[in-house]
Structure formats: C-alpha cells, structure tokens
C-alpha positions in Angstrom: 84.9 1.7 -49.1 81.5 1.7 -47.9 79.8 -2.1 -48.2 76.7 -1.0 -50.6 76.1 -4.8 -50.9 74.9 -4.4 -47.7 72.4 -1.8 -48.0 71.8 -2.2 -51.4 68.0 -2.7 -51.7 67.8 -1.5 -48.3 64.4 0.4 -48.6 61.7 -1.7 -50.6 60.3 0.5 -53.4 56.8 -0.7 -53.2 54.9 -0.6 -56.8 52.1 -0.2 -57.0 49.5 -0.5 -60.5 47.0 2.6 -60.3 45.7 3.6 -63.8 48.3 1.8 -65.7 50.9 4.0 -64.0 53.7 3.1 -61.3 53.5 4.8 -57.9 57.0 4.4 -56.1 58.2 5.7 -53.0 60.2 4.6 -49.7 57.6 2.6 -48.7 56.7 -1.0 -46.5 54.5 -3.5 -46.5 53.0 -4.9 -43.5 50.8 -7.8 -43.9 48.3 -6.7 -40.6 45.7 -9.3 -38.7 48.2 -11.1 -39.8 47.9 -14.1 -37.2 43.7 -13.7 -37.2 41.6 -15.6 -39.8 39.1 -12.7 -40.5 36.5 -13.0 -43.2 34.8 -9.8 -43.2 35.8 -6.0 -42.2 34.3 -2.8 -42.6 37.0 0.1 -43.1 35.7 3.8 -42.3 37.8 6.0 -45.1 38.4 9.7 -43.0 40.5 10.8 -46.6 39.8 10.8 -50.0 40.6 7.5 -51.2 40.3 5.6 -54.9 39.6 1.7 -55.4 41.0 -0.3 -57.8 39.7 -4.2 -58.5 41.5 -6.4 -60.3 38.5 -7.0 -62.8 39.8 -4.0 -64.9 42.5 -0.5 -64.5 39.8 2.1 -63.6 40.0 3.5 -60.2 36.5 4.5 -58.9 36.1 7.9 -56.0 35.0 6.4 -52.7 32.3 8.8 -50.0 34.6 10.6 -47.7 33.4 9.2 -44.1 31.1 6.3 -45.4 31.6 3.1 -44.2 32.0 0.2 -46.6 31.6 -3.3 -45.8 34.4 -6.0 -47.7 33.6 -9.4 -46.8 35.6 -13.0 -48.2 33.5 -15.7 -49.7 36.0 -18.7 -50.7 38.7 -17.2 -52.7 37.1 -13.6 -53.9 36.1 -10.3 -52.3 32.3 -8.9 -52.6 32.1 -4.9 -51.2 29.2 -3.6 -49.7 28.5 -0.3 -50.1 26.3 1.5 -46.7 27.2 -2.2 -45.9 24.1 -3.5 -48.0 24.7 -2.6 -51.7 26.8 -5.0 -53.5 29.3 -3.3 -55.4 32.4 -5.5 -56.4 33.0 -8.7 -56.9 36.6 -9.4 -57.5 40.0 -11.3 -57.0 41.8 -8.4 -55.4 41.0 -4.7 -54.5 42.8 -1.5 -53.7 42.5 1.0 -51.7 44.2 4.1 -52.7 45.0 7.8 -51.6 47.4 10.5 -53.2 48.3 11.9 -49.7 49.5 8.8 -48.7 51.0 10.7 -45.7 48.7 11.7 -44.4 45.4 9.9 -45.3 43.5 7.5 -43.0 41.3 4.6 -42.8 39.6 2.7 -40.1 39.5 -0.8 -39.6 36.4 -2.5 -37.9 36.2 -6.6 -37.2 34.2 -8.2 -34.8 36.9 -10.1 -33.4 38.8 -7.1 -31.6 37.0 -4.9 -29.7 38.8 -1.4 -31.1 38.9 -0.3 -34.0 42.3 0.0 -35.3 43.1 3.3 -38.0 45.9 3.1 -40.4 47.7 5.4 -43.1 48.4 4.9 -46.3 46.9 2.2 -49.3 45.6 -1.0 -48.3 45.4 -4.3 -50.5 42.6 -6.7 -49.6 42.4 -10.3 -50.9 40.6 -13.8 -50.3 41.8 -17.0 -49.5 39.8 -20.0 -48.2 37.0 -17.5 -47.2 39.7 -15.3 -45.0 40.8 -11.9 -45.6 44.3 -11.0 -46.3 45.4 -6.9 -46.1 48.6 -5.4 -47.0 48.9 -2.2 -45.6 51.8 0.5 -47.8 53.0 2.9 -45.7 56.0 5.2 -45.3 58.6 3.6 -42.7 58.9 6.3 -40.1 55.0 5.7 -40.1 55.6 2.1 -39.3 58.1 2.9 -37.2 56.1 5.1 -34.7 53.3 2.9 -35.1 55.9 -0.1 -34.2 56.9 2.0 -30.7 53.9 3.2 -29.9 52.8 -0.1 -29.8 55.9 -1.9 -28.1 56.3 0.4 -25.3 53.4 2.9 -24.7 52.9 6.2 -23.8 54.4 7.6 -20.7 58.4 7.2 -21.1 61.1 9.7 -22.2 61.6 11.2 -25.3 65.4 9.9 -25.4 64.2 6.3 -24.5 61.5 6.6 -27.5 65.1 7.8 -29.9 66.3 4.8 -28.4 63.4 2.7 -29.7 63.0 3.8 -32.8 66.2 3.6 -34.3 66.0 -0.5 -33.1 62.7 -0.4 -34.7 64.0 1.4 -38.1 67.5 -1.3 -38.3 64.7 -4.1 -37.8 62.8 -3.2 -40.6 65.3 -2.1 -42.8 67.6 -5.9 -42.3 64.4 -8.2 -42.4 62.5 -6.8 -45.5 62.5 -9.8 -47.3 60.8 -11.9 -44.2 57.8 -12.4 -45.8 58.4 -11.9 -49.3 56.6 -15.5 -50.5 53.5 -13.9 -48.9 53.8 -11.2 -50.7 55.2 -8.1 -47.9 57.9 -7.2 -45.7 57.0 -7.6 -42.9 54.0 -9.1 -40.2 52.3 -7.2 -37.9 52.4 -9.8 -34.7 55.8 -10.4 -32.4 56.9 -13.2 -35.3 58.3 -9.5 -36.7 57.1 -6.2 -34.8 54.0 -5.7 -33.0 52.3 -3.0 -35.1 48.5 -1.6 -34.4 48.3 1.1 -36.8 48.7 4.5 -36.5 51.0 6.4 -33.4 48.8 8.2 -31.2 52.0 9.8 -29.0 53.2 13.4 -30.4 56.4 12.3 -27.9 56.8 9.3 -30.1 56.0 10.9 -33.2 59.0 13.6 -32.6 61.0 11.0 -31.4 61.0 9.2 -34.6 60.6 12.4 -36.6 64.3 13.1 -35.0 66.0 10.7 -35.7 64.5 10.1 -39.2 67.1 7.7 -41.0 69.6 6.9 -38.5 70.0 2.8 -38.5 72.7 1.1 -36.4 75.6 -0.5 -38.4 78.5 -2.5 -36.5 82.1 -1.7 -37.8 81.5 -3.3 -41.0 78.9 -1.3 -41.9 76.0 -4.1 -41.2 72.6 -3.5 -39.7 73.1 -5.2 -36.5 70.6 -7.5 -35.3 68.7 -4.9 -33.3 67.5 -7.5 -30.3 66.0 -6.2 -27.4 64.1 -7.1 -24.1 62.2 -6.1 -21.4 65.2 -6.4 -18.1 68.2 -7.7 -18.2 68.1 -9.1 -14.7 71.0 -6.9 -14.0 73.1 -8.1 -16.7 72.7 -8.9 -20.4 73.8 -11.9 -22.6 76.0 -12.9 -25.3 74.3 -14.0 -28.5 76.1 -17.3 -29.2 74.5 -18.3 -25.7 71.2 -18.0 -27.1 70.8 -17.8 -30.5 74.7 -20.0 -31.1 75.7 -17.1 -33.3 78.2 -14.2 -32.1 78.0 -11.5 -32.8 80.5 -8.6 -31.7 78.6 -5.9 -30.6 76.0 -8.5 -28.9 78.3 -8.9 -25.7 77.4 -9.5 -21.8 77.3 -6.5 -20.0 76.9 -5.7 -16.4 73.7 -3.7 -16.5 72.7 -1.9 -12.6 69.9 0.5 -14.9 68.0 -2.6 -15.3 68.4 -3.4 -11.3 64.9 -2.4 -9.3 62.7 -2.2 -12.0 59.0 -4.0 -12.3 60.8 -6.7 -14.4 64.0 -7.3 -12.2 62.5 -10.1 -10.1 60.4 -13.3 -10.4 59.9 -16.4 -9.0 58.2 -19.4 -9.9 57.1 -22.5 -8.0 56.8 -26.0 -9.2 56.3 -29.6 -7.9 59.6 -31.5 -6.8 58.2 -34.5 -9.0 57.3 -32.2 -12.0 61.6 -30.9 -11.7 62.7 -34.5 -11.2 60.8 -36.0 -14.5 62.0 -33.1 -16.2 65.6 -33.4 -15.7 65.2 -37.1 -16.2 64.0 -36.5 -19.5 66.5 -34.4 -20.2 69.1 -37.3 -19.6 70.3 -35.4 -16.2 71.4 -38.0 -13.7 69.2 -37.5 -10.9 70.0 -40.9 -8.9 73.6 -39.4 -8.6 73.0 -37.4 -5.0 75.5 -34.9 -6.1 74.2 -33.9 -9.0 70.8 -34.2 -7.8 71.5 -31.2 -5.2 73.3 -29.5 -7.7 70.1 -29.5 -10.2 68.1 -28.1 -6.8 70.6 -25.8 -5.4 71.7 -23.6 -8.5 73.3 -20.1 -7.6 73.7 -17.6 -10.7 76.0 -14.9 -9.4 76.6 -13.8 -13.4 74.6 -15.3 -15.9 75.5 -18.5 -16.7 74.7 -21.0 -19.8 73.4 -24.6 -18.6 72.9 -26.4 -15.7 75.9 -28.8 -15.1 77.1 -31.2 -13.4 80.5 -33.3 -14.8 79.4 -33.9 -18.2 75.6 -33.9 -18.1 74.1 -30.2 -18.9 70.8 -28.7 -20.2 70.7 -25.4 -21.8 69.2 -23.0 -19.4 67.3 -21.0 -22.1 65.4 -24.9 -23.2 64.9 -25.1 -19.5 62.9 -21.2 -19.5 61.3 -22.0 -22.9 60.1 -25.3 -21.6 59.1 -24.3 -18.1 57.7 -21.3 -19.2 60.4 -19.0 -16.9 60.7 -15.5 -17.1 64.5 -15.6 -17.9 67.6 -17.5 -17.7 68.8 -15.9 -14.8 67.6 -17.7 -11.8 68.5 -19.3 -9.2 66.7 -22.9 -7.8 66.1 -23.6 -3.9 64.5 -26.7 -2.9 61.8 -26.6 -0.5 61.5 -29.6 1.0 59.1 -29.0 4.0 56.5 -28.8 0.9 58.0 -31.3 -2.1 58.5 -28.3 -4.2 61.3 -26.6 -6.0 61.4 -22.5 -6.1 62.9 -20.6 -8.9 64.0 -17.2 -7.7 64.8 -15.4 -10.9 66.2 -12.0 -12.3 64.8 -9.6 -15.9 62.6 -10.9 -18.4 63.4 -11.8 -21.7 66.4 -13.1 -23.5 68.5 -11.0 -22.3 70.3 -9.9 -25.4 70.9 -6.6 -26.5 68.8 -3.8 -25.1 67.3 -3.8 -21.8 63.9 -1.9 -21.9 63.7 -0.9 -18.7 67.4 -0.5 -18.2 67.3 2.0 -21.1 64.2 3.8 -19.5 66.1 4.4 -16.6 69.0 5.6 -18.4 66.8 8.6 -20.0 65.3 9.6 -16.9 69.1 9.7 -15.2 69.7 12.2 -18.3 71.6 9.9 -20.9 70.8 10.5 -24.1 69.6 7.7 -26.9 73.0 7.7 -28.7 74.7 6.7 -25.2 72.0 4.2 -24.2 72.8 2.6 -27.7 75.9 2.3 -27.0 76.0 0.8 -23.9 73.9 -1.9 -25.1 75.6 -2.4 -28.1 79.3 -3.1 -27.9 81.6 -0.4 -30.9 78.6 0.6 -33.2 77.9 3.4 -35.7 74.7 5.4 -35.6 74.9 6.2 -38.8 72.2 8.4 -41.5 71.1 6.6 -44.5 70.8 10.1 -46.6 75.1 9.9 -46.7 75.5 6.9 -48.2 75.0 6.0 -52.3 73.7 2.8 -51.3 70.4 3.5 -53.4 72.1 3.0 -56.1 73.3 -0.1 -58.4 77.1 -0.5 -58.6 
C-alpha cells in the first residue's frame, strides 16, 4: 500500500483572502530578497492586477504598465502611485491577478542592478522599516525559475529533465521550511536559488515534460534530492557528510565528472597557518610520523578524515574551515617555500548528483531517467497525478 502519510500535504494549497472569497490552487510560496533588508521597491505590473490592503476587503484595479512605488516606514506600507501620489497606508497589501499563469510583474530596488520579473500574486509587508514579499506561484513556475537560475542557459534538454525533477522533490519534501515566517520556501541557497521568472524555452519544455514526476526511494519517500557541481571523479556517501544514510545516497565511481571545469583545484597555504591548524584540532604534530602523514595525504578514493592512530579530523570541517573546494584532495608539502599545497578533485559535497557529471551524460546521449539513476542508488521516478495522496485517509 502506497505510504500517503508521506505525501499527504504534499502540495501546499495556498489561500488566499480576495473579496471575502478563497482562492486555492497547487501553488508555493517563496519568500524572495529574502536575505536583503530592502525598504522600498517599485514593481512595474505588465497584467491586469487587483490590490487588496489589509485596512478593508475591497480590491481596487491597478494601470496596466504604470509603475507604482511601495516603500516601508517602521512596521507599515505607504504606496505611491506615478511614485509621488500617496495612495495606501496599510499593515499588509496584495497584489493580485486572475491569470495567475500567466500574469507578470517587475520588481525594481536599488540595491540590484536588474530588475527581476515574476508571475503570479505578491504579498508585501513591513517590519522594522524593511520589506518582506511573498511571491504565490504555480510550482513548475518555480521550478523553471529554480533551474534557470541554478544552471543557465546553454546545456541539454535531458540535463535540464534531470534538474527539474531534483528541483520539484526539493520543493515538494521541504514545504514546511519556513512556515514560522509565513512561506515555503526562500529564495537564496539556504533553500533554492530563485530569480524570478525562466527566460529558457529549453528549460521551460524541460520542466513542462516532466510536469509531476518527483523521486521516491523504495519506500515511497521523496529522497533528499542533494546535488553538486563535480564529483571529483567519484561521489559520496551521506553518513560521511551529513552522519545520516541514506540508501540511495551511495559512493559511486563517477568518470562523467572526470575533465570537466570543476574536476581540479589546488590551493596553497602557509606551513605555519596548516601546523596551528591541526594543533588546534588536537592532531599531534610533534609526533614526526604523524606530522608527514598530515603533509603527505594521498586520496586514491574518497576518504573520510585525516588519521593517524587515533587522532583524526573530519575532512569536510577541514574544507569548511579552509575554505577548500572539496573533500577530495590530496596535501604535498613544499618545503623549499614553508608552504603546504592542496591538490584537489570536484567541487561541492559530493553527494548525490554531479552537475557536470550529469551534463556530460546528456551530451553522450543518456537520457534524464538514466542520469537519475546513476546518481541515485534503486529509485522510483514516479508521477504524482497516480497516486490518492491528495486526499485525507
């Protein structure tokens, strides 16, 4: 029997108050300039679009292609309209089309150069003299925006598949990831990086392809969908990096990922800056054995900490910490110069999907369902539409 519990709730049904009715649909919300303290925007409306302000029910008809001006003054909104004429003054405003498909607005702020365009109903309020905005829009909307972001234009159409189903399980098994704030989801890397609108028809039929395919494991979970940019050759396990296993999250040997921009790195550092290092880290560095050990370090497969008898340090603190590329390095000392070299392989954590690996894949002619599955050890590509998971047992 199908678990529901899992994918119960799976979609959020966003509601949303417009003229004392409930608007629902399959919809997210993405709290966006999410990690920017902005206290005034103006937003460009290409679509026929209503507001709403908290003061009272009414929605009010705003210009087609006028720009209004919403600025934050402690913990309330004042909107300008032709950005001089005070309109509003309220708590909270919508901004609301019917087509939420396919209408459009435009985001300006003076703190990013280009302006960014979004579908769907936005929700604008103050706090402490910043704006907040809550963008509702329909997944595979997010979703394209979400790729088209992460990866560009340029690649193959089965690498873009690829993509967007990670993207779609994401979203679907970390919904509730901002719920205190009030949304789903943020738009920065603490979540997904998401810009706005997908500019890429390739992308756009990508996602538009595999429209509600998600990746289960052989319990019918959404798998943790983790990706990076090169494996270095050869992915990781999860428990080595995150202490949590997970089945289908297993080392492979990966020769897609080989010869690509992000295979190789190195990284130079002082002799004395490596030795202070390991001695905080408790490594025994007066023990000349171990000391060459710590500065002669050969990675032939991936391997989990540097150590010597007893005494080890997690090689992904030593990459967070030194600010490495990977895990997957090797360490020469140079001592002609009192310096130690790193000589490393990928970038990223290495678990899951290799980027580049999988862009190489497309162009050799795999398709998305096999790069999946290479990366991901005996899951289910699976469509949402076959399961009665919407509704409440």
């Amino acid at each position: 029997m199908l678990k529901r519990r899992i994918f119960k709730h799976i979609f959020i049904f966003s509601i949303l108050l417009f003229s004392g009715k409930y608007h629902s649909q399959e919809l997210v919300n993405i709290g966006i300039f999410y990690n920017s303290k902005i206290s005034e925007v103006k937003i460009l409306f290409q679509d026929n679009y209503s507001i709403q302000y908290e003061e009272n029910g009414n929605l009010y008809q705003l210009k087609k292609n006028q720009i209004y001006l919403i600025k934050a003054i402690n913990d309330s909104l004042v909107l300008f309209d032709n950005l001089n004429n005070q309109k509003i003054v309220s708590k909270k405003v919508y901004f609301y089309s019917p087509d939420i498909e396919n209408a459009q607005l435009t985001i300006i702020t003076n703190q990013f150069k280009k302006e960014r365009i979004y579908k769907g109903h936005l929700v604008v309020t103050a706090n402490n003299g910043n704006l907040k905005m809550i963008n509702t829009l329909n997944l595979d909307d997010y979703v394209c925006g979400v790729v088209n972001a992460e990866v560009g234009k340029g690649r193959h159409p089965e690498f873009y598949k690829a993509q967007a189903l990670l993207v779609r399980t994401y979203a679907l098994s970390h919904l509730y990831k901002h719920l205190a704030e009030g949304f789903n989801l943020c738009d920065g890397v603490h979540c997904q990086v998401y810009y706005g609108i997908c500019y890429s028809s390739v992308i756009a039929d990508a996602v538009k392809q595999t429209q509600h395919q998600v990746i289960v494991d052989n319990d019918l979970n959404l798998i943790v969908a983790a990706f990076h940019s090169n494996s270095g050759g050869q992915t990781v396990n999860s428990e080595d990096i995150w202490g949590s296993k997970k089945d289908y999250l297993r080392s492979v040997i990966d020769t897609f990922s080989v010869g690509m921009p992000s295979y190789s790195w190195k990284k130079t550092i002082p002799l004395s800056e490596w030795k202070s290092y390991l001695k905080k880290n408790k490594y025994p560095i007066d023990d000349s054995e171990a000391f060459r050990h710590a500065t002669h370090l050969i990675q032939t497969s991936r391997l989990t900490h540097l150590q010597y008898r007893s005494h080890k340090i997690p090689l992904k603190n030593i990459r967070d910490d030194l600010k490495l590329m990977s895990t997957f390095f090797n360490i020469h000392l140079n001592a002609t110069n009192d310096s130690v070299i790193f000589y490393g392989r990928g970038f990223g954590h290495g678990v899951g999907l290799s980027q580049e690996g999988a862009m190489k894949m497309a162009k050799l002619g795999y398709t998305y369902e096999q790069i999946i599955r290479f990366y991901y050890q005996n899951v289910l590509l699976i469509d949402l539409r076959k399961l009665n998971f919407f509704k409440e047992e």
